[in-house]
C-alpha positions in Angstrom: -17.4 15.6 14.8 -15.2 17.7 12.4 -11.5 16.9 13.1 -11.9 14.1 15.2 -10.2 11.3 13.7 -12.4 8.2 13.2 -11.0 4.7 14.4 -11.3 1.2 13.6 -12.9 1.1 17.3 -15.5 3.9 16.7 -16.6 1.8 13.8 -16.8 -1.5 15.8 -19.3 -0.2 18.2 -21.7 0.6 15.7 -20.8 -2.1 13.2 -19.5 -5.8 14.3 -18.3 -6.4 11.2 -15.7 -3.8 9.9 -16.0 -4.8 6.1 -19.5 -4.7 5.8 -19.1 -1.2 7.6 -16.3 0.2 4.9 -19.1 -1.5 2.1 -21.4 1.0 3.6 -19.4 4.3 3.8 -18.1 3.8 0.8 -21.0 3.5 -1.1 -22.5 6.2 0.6 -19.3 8.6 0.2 -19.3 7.4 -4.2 -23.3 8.9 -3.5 -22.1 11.9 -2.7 -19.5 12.5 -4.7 -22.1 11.2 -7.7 -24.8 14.5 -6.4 -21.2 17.0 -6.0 -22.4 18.0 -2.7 -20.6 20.9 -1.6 -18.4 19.3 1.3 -15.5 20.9 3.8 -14.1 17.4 3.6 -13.6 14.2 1.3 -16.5 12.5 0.7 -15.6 9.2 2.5 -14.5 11.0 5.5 -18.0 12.2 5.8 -19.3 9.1 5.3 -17.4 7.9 8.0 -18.7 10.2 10.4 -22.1 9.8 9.4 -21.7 6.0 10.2 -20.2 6.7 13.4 -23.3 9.0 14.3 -25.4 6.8 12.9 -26.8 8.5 10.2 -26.4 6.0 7.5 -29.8 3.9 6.3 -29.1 0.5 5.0 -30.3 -2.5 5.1 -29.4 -6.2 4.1 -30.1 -7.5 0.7 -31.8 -11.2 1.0 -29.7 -13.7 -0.8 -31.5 -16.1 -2.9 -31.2 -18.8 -0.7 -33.0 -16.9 2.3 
């Protein structure tokens, strides 16, 4: 998906909520900036693809009340 510019909408479908999405890349895109992967691109705009696509594991941490 190089060059395509990533939208708020693009990230909508695959996240409802847009905050906990940026949470996401942006952990992800400090990760690799942490292991200086060799990149074409900034870090966060890969991790914005990558959530796009899909290819970004998380999951939920419980709270203490759950």
């Amino acid at each position: 998906m190089p060059n395509k510019r990533i939208t708020v909408e693009d990230i909508w479908k695959v996240f409802p909520n847009k905050y906990e999405a940026i949470v996401v890349a942006s952990r992800y895109a400090r990760e690799l900036a942490k292991r200086k992967v060799k990149l074409d691109r900034k870090p966060v705009i890969v991790a914005l693809e990558k959530l796009v696509r899909g290819e970004i594991q998380f999951r939920h941490k419980k709270s203490e009340g759950e």
